[in-house]
matplotlib code that plots the C-alpha trace (Angstrom):
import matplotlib.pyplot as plt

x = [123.8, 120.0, 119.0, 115.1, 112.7, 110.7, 107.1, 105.9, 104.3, 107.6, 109.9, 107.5, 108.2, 111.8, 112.3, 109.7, 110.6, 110.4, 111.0, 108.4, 107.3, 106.7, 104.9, 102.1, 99.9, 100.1, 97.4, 95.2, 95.8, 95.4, 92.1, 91.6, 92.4, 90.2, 87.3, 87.5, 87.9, 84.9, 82.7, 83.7, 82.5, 79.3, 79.3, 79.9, 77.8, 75.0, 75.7, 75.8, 72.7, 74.7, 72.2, 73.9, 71.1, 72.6, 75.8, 73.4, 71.8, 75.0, 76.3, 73.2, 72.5, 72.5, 72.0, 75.7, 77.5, 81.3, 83.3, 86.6, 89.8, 92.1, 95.3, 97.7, 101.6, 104.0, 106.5, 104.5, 101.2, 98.9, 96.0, 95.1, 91.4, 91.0, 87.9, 85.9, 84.8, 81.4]
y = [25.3, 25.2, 29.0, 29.6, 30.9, 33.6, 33.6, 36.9, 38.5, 38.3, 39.7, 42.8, 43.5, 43.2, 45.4, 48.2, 49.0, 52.7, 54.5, 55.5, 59.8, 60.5, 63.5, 61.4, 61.9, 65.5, 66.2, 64.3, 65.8, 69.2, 68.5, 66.7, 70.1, 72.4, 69.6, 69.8, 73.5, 74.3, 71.4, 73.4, 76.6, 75.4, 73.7, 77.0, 79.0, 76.4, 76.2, 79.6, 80.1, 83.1, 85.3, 85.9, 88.4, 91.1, 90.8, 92.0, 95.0, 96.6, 96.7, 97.9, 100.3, 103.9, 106.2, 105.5, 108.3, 108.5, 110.8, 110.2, 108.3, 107.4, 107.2, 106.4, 107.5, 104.3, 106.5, 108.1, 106.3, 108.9, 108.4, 111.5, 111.6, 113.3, 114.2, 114.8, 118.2, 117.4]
z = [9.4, 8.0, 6.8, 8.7, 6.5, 7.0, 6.9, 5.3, 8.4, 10.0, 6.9, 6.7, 10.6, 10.1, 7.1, 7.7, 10.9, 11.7, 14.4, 17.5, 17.5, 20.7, 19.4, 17.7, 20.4, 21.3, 18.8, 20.4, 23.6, 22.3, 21.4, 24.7, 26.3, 24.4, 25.1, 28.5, 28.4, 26.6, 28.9, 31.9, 30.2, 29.9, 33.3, 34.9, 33.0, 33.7, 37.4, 38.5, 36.2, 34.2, 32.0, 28.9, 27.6, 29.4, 27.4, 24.2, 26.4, 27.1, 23.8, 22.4, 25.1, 23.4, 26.5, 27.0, 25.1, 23.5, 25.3, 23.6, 24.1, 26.5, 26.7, 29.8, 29.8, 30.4, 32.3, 34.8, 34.4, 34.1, 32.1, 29.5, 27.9, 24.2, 24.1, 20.3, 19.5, 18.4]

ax = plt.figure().add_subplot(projection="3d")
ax.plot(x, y, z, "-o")
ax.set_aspect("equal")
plt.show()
């Protein structure tokens, strides 16, 4: 019985075999996911012509005054406002 040679291609394949991660690719879709997310932001935003400068004129609105916290009870849901003594 003749021995076959191996070609050196062929001996690589059959001693650095490893084994297949199926979790190679969920990188990939992760960023797939937050890609499409963020483009349908935008497409959104774009489409029902949102104006974003009002966001900046409520926060820097300063007839709106502090009138303390809130806090709401978890057992009977009531909701109690501290007010600061100013």
């Amino acid at each position: 019985m003749k021995k076959r040679r191996l070609n050196g291609a062929t001996q690589k394949r059959l001693t650095n075999e490893e084994g297949v991660n199926p979790m190679d690719g969920m990188g990939n879709l992760a960023d797939l996911m937050l890609v499409l997310a963020c483009g349908l932001m935008i497409a959104i935003i774009a489409f029902w012509n949102v104006d974003l400068s009002k966001v900046n004129e409520i926060q820097q609105n300063e007839d709106y005054q502090s009138m303390g916290q809130a806090y709401e009870d978890p057992e009977t849901g009531q909701i109690f406002i501290i007010q600061t003594g100013d």
